[in-house]
N, CA, C, O and CB atoms as a CASP TS submission, in Angstrom:
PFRMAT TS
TARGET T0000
AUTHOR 0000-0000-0000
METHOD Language model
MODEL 1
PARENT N/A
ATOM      1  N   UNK     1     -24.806 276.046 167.649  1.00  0.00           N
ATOM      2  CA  UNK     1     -25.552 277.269 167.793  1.00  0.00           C
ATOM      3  C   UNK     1     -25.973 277.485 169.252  1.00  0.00           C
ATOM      4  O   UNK     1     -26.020 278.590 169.793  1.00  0.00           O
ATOM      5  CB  UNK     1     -26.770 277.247 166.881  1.00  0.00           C
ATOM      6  N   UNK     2     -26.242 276.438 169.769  1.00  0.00           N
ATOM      7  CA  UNK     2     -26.513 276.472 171.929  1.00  0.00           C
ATOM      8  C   UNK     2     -25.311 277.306 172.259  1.00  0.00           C
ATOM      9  O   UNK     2     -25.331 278.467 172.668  1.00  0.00           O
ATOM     10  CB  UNK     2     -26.274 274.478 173.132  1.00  0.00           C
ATOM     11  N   UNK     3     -24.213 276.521 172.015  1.00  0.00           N
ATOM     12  CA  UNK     3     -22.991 277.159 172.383  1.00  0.00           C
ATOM     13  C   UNK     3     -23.089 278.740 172.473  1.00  0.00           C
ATOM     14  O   UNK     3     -23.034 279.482 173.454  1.00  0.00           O
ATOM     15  CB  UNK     3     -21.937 276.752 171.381  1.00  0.00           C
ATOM     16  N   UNK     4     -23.285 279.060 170.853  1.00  0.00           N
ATOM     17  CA  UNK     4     -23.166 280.674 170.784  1.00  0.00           C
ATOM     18  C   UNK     4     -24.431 281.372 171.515  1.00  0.00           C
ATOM     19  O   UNK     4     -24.460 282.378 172.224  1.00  0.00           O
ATOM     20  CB  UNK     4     -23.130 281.213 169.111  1.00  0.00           C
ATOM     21  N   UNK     5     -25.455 280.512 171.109  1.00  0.00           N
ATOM     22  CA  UNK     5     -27.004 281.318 172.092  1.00  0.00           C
ATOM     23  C   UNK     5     -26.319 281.669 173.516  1.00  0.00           C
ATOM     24  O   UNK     5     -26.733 282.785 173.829  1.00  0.00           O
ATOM     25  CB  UNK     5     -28.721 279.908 172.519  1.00  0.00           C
ATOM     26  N   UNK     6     -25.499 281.205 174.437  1.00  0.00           N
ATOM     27  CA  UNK     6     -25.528 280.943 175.777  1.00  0.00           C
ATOM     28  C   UNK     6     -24.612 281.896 175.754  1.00  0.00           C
ATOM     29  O   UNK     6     -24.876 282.508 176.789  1.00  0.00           O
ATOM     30  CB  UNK     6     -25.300 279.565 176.426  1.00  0.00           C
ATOM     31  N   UNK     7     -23.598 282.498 175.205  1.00  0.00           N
ATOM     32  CA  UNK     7     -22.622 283.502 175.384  1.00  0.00           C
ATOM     33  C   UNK     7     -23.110 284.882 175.691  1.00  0.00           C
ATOM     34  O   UNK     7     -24.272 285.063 175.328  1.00  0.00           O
ATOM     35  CB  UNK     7     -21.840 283.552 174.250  1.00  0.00           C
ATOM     36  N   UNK     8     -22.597 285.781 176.197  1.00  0.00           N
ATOM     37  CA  UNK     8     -23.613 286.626 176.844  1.00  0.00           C
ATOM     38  C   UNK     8     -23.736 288.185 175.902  1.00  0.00           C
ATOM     39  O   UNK     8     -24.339 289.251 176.027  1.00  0.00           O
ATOM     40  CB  UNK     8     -23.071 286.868 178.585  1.00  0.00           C
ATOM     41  N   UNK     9     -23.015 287.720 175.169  1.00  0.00           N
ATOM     42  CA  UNK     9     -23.145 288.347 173.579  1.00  0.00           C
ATOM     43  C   UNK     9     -22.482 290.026 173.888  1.00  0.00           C
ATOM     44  O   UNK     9     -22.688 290.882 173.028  1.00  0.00           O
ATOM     45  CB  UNK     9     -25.246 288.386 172.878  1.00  0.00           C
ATOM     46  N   UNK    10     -21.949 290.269 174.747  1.00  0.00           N
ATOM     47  CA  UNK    10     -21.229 291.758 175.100  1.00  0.00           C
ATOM     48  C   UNK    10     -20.206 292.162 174.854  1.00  0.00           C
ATOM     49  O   UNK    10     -19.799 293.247 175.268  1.00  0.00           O
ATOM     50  CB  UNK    10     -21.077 292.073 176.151  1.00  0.00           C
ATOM     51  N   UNK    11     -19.539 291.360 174.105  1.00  0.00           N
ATOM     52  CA  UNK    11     -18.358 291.432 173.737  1.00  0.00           C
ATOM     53  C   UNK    11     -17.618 293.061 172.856  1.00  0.00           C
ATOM     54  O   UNK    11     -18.308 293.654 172.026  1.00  0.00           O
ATOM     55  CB  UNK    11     -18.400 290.145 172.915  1.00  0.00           C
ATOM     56  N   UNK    12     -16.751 293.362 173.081  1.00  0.00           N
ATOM     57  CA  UNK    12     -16.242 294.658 172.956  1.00  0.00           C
ATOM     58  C   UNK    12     -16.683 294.978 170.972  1.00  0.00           C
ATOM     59  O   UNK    12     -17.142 295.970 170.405  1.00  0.00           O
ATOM     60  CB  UNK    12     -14.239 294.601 173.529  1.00  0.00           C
ATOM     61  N   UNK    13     -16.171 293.312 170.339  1.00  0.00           N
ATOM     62  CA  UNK    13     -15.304 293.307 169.118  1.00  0.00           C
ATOM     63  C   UNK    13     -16.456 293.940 168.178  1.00  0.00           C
ATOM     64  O   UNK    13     -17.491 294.145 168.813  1.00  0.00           O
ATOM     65  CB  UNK    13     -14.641 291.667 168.616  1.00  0.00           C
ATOM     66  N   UNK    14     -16.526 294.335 166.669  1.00  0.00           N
ATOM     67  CA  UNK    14     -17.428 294.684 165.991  1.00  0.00           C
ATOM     68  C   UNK    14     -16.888 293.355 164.623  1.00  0.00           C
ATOM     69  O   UNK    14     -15.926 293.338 163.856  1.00  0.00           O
ATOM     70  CB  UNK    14     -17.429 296.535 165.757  1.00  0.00           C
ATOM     71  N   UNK    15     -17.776 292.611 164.791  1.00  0.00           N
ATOM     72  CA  UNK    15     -17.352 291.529 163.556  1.00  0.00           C
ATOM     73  C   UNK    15     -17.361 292.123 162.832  1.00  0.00           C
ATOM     74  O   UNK    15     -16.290 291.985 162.239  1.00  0.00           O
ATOM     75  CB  UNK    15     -17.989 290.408 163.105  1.00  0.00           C
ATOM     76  N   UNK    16     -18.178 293.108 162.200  1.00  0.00           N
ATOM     77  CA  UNK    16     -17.630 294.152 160.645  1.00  0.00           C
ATOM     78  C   UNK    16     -16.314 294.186 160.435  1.00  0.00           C
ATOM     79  O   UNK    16     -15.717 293.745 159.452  1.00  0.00           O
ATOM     80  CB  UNK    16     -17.933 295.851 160.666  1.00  0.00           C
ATOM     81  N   UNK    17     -15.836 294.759 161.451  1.00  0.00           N
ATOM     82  CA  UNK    17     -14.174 295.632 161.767  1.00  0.00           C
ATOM     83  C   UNK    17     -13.532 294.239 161.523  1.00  0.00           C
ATOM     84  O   UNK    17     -12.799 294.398 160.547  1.00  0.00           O
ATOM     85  CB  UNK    17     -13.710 296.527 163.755  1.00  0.00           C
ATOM     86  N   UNK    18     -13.476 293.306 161.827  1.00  0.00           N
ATOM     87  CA  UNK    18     -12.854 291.844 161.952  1.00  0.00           C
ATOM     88  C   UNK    18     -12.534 291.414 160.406  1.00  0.00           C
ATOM     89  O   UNK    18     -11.495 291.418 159.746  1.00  0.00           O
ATOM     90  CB  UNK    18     -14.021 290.663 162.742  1.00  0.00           C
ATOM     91  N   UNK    19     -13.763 291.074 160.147  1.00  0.00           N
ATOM     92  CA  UNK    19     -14.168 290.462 158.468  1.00  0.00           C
ATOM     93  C   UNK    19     -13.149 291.647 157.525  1.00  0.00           C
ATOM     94  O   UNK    19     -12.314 291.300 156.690  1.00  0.00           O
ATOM     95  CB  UNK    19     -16.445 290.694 157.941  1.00  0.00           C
ATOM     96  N   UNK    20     -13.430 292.919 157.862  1.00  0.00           N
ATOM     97  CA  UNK    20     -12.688 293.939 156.996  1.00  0.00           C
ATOM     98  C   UNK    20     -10.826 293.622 157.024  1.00  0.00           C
ATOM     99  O   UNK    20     -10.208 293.471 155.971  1.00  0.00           O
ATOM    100  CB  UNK    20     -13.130 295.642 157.732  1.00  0.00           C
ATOM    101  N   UNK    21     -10.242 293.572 158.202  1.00  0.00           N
ATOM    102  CA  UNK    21      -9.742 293.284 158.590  1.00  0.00           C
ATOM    103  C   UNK    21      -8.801 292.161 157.964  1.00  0.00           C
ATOM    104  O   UNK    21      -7.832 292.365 157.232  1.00  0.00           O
ATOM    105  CB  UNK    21     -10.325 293.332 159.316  1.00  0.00           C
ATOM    106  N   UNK    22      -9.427 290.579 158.533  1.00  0.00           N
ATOM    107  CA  UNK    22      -9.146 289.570 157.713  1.00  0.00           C
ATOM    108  C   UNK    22      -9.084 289.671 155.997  1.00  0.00           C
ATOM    109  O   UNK    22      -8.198 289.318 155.219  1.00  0.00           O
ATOM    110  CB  UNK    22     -10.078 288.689 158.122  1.00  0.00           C
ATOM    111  N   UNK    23     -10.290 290.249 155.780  1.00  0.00           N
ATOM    112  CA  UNK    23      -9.719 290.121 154.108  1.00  0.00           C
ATOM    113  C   UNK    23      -8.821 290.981 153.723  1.00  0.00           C
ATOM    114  O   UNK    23      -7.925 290.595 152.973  1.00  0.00           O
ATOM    115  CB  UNK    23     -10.747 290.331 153.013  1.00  0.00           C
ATOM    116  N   UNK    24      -8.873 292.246 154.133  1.00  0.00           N
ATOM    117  CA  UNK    24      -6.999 292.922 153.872  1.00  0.00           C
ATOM    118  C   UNK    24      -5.900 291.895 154.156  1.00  0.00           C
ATOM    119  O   UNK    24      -5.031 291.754 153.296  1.00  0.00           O
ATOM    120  CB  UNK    24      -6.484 294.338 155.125  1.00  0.00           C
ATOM    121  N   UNK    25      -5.841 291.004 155.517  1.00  0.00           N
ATOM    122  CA  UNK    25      -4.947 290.438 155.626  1.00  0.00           C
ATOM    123  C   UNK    25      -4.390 289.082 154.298  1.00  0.00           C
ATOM    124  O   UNK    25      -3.344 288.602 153.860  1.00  0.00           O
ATOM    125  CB  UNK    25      -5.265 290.123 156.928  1.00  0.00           C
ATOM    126  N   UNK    26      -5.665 288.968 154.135  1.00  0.00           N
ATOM    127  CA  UNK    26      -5.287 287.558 153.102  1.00  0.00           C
ATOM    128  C   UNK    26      -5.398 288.031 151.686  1.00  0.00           C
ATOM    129  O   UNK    26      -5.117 287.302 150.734  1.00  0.00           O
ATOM    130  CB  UNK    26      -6.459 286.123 153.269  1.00  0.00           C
ATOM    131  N   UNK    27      -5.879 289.456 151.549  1.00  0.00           N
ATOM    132  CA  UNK    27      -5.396 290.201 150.063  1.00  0.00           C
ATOM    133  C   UNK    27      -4.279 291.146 150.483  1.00  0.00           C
ATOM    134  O   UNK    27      -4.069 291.933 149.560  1.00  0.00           O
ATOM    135  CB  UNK    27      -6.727 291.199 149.212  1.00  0.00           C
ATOM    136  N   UNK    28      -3.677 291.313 151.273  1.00  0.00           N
ATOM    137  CA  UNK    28      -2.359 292.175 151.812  1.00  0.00           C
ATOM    138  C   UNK    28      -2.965 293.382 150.763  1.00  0.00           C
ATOM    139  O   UNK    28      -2.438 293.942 149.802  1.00  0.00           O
ATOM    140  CB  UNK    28      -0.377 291.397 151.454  1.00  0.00           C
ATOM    141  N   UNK    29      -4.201 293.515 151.336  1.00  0.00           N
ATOM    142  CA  UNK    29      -4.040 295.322 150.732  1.00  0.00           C
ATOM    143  C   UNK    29      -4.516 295.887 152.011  1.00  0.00           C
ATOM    144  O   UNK    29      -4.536 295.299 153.093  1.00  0.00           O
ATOM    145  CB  UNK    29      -5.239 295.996 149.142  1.00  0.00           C
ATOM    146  N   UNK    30      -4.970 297.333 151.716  1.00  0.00           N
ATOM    147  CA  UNK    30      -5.805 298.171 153.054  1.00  0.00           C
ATOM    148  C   UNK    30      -4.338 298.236 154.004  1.00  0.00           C
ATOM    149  O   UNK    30      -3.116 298.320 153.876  1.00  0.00           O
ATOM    150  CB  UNK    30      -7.485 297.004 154.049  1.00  0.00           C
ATOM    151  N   UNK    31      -5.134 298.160 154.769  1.00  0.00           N
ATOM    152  CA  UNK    31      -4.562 297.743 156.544  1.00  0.00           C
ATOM    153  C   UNK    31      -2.825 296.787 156.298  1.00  0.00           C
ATOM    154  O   UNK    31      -1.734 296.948 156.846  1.00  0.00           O
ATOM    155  CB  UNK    31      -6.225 296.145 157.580  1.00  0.00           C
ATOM    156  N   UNK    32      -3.270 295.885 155.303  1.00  0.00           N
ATOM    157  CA  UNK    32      -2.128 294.898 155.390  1.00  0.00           C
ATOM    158  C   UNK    32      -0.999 295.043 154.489  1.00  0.00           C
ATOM    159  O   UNK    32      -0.010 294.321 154.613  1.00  0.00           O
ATOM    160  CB  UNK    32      -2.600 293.601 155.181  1.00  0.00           C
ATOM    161  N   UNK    33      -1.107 296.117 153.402  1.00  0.00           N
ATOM    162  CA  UNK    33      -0.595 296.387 152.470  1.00  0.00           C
ATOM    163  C   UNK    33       0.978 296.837 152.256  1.00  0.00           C
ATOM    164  O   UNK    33       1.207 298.021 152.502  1.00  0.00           O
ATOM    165  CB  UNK    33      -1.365 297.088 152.171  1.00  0.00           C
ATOM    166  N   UNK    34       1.880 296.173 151.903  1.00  0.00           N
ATOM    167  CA  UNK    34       3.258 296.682 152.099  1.00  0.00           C
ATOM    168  C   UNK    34       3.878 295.954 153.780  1.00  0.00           C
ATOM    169  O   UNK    34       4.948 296.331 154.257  1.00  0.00           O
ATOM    170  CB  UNK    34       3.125 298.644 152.070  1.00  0.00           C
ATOM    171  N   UNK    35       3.124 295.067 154.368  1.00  0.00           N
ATOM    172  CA  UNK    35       3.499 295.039 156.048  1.00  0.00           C
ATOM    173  C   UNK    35       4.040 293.203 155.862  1.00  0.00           C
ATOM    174  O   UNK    35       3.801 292.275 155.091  1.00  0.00           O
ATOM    175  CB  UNK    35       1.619 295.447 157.496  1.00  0.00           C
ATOM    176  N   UNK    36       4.705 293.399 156.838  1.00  0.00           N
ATOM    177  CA  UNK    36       4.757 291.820 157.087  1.00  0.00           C
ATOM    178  C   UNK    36       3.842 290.865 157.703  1.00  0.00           C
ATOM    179  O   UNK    36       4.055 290.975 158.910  1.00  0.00           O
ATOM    180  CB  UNK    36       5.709 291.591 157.767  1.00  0.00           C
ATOM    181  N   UNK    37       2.989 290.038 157.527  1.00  0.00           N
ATOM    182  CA  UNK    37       1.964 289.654 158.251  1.00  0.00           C
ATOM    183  C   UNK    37       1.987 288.531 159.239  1.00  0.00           C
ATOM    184  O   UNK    37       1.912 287.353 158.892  1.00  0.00           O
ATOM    185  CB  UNK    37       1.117 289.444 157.452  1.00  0.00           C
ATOM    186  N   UNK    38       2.080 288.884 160.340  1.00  0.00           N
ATOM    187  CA  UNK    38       2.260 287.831 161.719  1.00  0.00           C
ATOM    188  C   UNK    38       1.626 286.660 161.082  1.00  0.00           C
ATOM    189  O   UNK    38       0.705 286.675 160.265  1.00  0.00           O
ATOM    190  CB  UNK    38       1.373 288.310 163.358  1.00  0.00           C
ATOM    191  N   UNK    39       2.448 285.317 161.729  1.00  0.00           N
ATOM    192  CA  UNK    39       1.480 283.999 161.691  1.00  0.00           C
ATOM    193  C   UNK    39       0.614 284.056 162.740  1.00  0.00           C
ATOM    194  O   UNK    39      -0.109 283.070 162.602  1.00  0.00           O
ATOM    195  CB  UNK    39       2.204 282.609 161.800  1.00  0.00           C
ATOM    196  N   UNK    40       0.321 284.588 163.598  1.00  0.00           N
ATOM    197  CA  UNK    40      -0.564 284.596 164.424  1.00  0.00           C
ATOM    198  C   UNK    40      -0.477 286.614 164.568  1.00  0.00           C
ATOM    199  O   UNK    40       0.458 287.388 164.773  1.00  0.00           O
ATOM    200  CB  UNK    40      -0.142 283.393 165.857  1.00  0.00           C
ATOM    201  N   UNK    41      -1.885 286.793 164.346  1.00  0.00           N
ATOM    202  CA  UNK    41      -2.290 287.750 164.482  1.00  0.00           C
ATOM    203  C   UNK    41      -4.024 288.321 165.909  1.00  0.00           C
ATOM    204  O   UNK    41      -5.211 288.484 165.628  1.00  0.00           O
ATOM    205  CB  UNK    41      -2.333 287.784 162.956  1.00  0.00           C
ATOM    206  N   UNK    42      -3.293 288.444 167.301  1.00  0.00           N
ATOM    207  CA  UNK    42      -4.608 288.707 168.332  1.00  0.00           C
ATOM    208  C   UNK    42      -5.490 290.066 167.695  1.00  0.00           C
ATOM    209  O   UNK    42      -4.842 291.099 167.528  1.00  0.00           O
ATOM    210  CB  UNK    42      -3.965 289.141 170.169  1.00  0.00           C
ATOM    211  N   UNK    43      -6.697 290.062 167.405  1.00  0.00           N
ATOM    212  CA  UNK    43      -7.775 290.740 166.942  1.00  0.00           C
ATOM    213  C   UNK    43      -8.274 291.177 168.217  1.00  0.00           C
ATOM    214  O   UNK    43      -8.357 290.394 169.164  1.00  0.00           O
ATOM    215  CB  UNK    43      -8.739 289.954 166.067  1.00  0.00           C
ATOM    216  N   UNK    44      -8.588 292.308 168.287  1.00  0.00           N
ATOM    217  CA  UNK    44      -9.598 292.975 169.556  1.00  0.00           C
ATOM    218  C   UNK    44      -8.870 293.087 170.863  1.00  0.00           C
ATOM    219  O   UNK    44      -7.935 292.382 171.246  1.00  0.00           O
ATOM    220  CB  UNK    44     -10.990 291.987 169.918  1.00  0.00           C
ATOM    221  N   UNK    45      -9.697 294.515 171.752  1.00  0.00           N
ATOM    222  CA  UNK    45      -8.794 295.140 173.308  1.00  0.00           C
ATOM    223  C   UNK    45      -8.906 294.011 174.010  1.00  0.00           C
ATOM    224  O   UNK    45      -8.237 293.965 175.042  1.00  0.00           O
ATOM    225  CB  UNK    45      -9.500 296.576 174.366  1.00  0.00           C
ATOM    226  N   UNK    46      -9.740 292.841 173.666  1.00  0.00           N
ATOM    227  CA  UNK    46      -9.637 291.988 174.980  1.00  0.00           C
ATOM    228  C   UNK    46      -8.179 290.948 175.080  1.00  0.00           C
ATOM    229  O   UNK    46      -7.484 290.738 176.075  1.00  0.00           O
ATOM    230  CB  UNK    46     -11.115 290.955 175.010  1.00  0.00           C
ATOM    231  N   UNK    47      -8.008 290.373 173.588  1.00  0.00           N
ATOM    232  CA  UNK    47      -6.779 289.686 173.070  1.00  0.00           C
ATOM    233  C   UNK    47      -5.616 290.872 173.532  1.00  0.00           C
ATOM    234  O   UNK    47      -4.764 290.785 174.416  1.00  0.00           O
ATOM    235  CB  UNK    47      -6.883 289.336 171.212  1.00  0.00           C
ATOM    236  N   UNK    48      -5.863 291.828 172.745  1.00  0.00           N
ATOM    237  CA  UNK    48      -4.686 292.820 173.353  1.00  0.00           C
ATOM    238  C   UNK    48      -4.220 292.531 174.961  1.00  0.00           C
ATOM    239  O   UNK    48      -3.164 291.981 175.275  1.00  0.00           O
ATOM    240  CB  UNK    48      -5.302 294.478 173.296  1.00  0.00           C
ATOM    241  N   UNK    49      -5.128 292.968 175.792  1.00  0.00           N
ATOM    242  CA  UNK    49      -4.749 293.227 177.155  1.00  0.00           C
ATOM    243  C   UNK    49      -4.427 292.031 178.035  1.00  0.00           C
ATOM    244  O   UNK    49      -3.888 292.203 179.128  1.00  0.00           O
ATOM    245  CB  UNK    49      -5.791 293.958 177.767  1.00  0.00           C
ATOM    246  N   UNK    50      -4.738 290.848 177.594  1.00  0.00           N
ATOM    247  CA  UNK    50      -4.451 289.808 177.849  1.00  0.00           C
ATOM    248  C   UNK    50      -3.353 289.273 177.584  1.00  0.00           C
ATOM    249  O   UNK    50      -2.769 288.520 178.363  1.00  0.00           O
ATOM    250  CB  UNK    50      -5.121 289.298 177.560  1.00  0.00           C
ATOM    251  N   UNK    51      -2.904 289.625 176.361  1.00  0.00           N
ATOM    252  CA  UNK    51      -1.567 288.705 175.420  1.00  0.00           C
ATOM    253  C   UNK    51      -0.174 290.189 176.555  1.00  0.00           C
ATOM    254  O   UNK    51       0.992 289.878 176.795  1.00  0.00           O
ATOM    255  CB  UNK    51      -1.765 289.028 172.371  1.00  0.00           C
ATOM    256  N   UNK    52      -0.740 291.470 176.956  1.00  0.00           N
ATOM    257  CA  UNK    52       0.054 292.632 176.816  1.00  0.00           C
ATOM    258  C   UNK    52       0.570 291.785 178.498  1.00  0.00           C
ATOM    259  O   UNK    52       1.714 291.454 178.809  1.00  0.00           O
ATOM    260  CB  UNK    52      -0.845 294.570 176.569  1.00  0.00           C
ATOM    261  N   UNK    53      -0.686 291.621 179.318  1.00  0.00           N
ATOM    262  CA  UNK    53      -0.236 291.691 180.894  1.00  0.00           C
ATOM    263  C   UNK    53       0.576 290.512 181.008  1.00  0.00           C
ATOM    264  O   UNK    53       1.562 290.692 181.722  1.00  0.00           O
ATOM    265  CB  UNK    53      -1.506 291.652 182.070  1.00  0.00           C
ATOM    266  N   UNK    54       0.422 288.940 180.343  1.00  0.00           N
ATOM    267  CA  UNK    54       1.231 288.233 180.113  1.00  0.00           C
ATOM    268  C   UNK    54       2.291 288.545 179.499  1.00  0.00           C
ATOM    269  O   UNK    54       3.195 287.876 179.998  1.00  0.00           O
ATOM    270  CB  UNK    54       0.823 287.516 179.730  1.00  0.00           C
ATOM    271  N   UNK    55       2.712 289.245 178.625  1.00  0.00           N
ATOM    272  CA  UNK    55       4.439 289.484 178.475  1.00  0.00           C
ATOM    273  C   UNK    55       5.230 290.377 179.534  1.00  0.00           C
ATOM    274  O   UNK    55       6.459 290.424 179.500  1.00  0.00           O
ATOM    275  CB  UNK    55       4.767 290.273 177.028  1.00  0.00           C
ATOM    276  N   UNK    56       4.451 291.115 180.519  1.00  0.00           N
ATOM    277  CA  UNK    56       4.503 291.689 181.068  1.00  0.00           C
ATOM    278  C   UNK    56       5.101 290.892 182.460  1.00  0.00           C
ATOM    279  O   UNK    56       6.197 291.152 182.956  1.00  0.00           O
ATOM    280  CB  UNK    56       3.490 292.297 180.851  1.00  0.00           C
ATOM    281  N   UNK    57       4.280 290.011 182.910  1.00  0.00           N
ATOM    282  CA  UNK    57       4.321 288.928 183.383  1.00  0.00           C
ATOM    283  C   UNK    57       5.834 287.947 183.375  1.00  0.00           C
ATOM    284  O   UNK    57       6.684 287.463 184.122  1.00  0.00           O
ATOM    285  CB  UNK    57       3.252 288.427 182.724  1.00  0.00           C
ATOM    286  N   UNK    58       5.576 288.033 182.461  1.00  0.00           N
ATOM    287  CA  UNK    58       7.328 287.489 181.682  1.00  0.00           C
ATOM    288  C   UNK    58       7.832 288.048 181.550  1.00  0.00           C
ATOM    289  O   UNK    58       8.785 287.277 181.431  1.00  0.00           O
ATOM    290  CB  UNK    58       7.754 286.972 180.579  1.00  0.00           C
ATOM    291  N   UNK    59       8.283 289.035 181.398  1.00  0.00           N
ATOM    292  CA  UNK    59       8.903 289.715 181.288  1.00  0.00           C
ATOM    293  C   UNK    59       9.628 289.992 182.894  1.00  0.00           C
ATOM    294  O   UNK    59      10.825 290.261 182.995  1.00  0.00           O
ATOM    295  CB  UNK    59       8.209 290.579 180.545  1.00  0.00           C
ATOM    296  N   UNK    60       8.836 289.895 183.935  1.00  0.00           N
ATOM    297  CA  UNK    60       9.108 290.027 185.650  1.00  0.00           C
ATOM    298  C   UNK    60      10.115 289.208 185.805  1.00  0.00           C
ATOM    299  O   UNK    60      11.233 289.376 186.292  1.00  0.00           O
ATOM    300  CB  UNK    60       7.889 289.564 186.747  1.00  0.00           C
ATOM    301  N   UNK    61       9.474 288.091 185.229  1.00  0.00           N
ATOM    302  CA  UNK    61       9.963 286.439 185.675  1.00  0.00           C
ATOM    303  C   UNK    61      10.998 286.535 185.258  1.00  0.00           C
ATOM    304  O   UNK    61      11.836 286.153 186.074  1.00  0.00           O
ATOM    305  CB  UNK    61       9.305 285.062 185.132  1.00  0.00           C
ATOM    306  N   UNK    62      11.669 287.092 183.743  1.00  0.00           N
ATOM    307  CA  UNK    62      13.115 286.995 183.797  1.00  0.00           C
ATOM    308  C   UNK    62      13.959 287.685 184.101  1.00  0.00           C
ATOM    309  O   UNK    62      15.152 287.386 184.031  1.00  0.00           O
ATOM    310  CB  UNK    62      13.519 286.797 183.034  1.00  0.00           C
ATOM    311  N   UNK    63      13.392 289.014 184.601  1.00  0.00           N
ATOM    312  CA  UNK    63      14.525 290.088 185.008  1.00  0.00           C
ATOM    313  C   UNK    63      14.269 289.462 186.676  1.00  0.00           C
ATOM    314  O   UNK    63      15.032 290.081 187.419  1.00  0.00           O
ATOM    315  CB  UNK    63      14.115 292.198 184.591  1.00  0.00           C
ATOM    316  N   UNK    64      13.667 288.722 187.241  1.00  0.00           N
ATOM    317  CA  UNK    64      13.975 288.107 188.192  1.00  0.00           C
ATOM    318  C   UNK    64      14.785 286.917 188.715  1.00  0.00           C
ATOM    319  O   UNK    64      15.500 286.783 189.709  1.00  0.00           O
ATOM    320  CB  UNK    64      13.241 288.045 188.373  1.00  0.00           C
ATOM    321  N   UNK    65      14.395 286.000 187.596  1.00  0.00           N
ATOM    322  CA  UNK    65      15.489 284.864 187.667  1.00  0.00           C
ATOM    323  C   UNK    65      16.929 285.122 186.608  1.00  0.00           C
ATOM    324  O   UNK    65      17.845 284.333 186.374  1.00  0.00           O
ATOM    325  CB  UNK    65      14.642 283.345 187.161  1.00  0.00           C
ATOM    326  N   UNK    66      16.780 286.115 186.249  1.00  0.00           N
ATOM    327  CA  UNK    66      18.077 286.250 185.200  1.00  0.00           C
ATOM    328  C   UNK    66      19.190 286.016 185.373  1.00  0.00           C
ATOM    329  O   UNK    66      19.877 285.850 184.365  1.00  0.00           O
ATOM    330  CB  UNK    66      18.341 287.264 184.774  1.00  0.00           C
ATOM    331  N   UNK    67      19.877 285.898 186.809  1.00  0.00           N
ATOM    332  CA  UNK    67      21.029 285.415 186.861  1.00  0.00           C
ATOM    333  C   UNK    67      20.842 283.994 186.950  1.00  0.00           C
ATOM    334  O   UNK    67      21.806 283.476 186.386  1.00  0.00           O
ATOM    335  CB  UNK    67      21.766 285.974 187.848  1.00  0.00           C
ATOM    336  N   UNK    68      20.007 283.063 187.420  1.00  0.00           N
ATOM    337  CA  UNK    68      20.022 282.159 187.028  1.00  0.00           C
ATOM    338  C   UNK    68      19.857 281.399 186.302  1.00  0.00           C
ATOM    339  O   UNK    68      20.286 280.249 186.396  1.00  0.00           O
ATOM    340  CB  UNK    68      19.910 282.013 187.291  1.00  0.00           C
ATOM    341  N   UNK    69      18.912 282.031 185.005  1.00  0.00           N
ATOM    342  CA  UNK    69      18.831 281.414 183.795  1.00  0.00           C
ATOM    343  C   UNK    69      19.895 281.446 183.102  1.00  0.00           C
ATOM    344  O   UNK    69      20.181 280.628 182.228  1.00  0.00           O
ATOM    345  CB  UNK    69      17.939 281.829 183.101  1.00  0.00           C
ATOM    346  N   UNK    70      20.902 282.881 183.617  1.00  0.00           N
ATOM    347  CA  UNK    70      21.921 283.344 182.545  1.00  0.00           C
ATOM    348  C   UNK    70      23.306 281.996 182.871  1.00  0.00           C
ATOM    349  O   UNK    70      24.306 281.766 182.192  1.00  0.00           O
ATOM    350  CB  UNK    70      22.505 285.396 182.934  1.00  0.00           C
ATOM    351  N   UNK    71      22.870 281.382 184.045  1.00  0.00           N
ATOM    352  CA  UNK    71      24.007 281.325 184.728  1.00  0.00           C
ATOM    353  C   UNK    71      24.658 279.835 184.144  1.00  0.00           C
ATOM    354  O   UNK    71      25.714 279.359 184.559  1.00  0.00           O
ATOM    355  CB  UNK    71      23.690 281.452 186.397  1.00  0.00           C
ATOM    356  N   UNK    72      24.022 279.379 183.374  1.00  0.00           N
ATOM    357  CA  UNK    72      23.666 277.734 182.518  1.00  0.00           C
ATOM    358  C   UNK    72      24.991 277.509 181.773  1.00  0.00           C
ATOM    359  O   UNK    72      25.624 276.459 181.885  1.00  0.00           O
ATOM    360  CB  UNK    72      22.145 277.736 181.118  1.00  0.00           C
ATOM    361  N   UNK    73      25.446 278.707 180.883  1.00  0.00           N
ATOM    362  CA  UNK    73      26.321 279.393 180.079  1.00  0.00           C
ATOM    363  C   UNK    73      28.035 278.082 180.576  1.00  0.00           C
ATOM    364  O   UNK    73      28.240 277.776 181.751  1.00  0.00           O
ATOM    365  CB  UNK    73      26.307 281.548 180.708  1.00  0.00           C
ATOM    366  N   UNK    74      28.690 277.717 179.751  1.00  0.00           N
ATOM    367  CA  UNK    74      30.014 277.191 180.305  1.00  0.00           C
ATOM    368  C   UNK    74      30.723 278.458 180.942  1.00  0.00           C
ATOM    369  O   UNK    74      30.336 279.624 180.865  1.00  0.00           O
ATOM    370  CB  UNK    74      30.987 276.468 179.080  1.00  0.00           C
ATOM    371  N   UNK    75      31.687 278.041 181.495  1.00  0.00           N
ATOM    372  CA  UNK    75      32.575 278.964 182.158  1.00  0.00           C
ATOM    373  C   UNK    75      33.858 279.346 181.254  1.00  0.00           C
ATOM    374  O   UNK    75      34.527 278.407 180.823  1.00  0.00           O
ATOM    375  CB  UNK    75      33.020 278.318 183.516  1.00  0.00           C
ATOM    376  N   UNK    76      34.276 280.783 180.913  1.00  0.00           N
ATOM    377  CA  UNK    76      35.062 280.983 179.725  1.00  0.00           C
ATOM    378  C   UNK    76      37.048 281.069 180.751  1.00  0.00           C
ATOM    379  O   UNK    76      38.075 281.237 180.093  1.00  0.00           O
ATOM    380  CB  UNK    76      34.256 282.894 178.688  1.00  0.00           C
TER
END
């Protein structure tokens, strides 16, 4: 409970929205209903923008090294 006291408690997320959320996911109704459900599912804009600028990120890295990653391949 220190742990959580010390956090600066501003966080974007609305745990309501979360909890609602999760239990659609693990009753696949609502929100989850008819969908395929990720094994890992990021909740909230902060997970978003974080998980988004890292693929983004990667995404650089291989259209930069791409001929050399591509280049591994035997010779036909």
């Amino acid at each position: 409970m220190e742990g959580l006291a010390a956090e600066n408690q501003a966080q974007p997320g609305d745990p309501k929205k979360l909890v609602k959320i999760v239990l659609d996911l693990v009753r696949k109704e609502g929100i989850a209903e008819g969908k395929d459900i990720p094994f890992r599912l990021p909740l909230g804009t902060d997970c978003y923008d974080e998980i988004e600028a890292k693929c983004k990120e990667t995404l650089g890295m291989l259209q930069e090294w791409a001929p050399i990653i591509r280049s591994t391949d035997y010779t036909k």
